[in-house]
C-alpha positions in Angstrom: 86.2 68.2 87.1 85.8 68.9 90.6 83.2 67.4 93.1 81.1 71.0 93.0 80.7 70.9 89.2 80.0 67.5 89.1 76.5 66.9 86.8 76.8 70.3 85.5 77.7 70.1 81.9 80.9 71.2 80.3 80.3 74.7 80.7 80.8 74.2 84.4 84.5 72.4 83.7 87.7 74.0 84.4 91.4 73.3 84.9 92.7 72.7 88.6 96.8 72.4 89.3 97.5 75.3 86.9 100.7 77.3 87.7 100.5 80.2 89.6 102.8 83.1 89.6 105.1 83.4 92.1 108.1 86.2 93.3 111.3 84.4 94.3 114.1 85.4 96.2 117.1 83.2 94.7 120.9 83.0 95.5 123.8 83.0 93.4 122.6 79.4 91.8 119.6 80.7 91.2 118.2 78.3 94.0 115.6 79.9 96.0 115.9 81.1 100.0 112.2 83.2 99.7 109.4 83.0 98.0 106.2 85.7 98.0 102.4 84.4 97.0 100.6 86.4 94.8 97.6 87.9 96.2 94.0 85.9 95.8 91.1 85.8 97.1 91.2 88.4 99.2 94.8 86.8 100.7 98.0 89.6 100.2 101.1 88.6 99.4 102.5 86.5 102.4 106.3 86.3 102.3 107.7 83.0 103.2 112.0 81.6 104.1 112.8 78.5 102.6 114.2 76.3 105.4 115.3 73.6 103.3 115.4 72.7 99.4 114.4 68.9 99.1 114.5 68.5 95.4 115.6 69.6 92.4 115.3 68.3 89.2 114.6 69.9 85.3 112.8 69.4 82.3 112.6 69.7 78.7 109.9 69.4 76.9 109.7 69.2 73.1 113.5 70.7 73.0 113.8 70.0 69.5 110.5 72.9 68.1 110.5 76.8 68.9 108.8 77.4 71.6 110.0 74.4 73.9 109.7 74.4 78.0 112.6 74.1 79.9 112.3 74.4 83.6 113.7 73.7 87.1 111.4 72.5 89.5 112.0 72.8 93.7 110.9 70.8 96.0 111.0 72.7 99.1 110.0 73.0 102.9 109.1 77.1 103.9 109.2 77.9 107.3 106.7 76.6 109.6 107.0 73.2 107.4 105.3 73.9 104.9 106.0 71.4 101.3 105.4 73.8 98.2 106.9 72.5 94.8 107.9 75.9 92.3 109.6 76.0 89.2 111.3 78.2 87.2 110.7 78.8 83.4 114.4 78.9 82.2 113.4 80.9 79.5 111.9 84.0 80.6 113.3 83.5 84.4 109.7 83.5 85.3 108.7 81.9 89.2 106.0 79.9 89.6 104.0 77.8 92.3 103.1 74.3 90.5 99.4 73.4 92.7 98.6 69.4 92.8 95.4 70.0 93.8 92.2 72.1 93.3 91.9 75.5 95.2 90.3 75.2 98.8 91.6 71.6 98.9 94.3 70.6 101.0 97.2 69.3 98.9 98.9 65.9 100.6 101.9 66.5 102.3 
């Protein structure tokens, strides 16, 4: 629940930190070098460099039942310093941008 829908009911509830889609530019080991934002909000698509990849780790969730998660998550720095964290769904080879905070908030860097 956010600070706006606070009082509200549950009708006014809804999920924050929820993946967004993302377009990637990747190398050879699939580690990314760009990465594009999908348009919201009025924003376009703002293309960004990665300067530097910080972290990288992977998960497996439920591996043992159809259907399981397996993704590779980035920590990295775009240009202009910038810290964004993405994954990528090892399955379907899908981007995404992986939020920590609600939208309009700033998210700690």
């Amino acid at each position: 629940m956010t600070a706006a829908n606070r009082g509200k009911g549950t009708a006014a509830l809804r999920a924050i930190g929820l993946p967004r889609t993302l377009q990637v530019e990747a190398d050879a080991d699939t580690r990314p070098v760009a990465v594009t934002r999908a348009p919201s909000r009025g924003r376009t698509g703002v293309r960004s460099q990665v300067e530097r990849v910080e972290d990288v780790w992977r998960i497996a969730e439920a591996w043992w039942r159809v259907g399981a998660q397996t993704r590779t998550y980035y920590r990295v720095t775009l240009d202009g310093g910038r810290p964004l964290t993405l994954f990528r769904d090892d399955v379907t080879g899908a981007w995404f941008e992986q939020p920590y905070s609600a939208p309009g908030v700033a998210a700690p860097r």
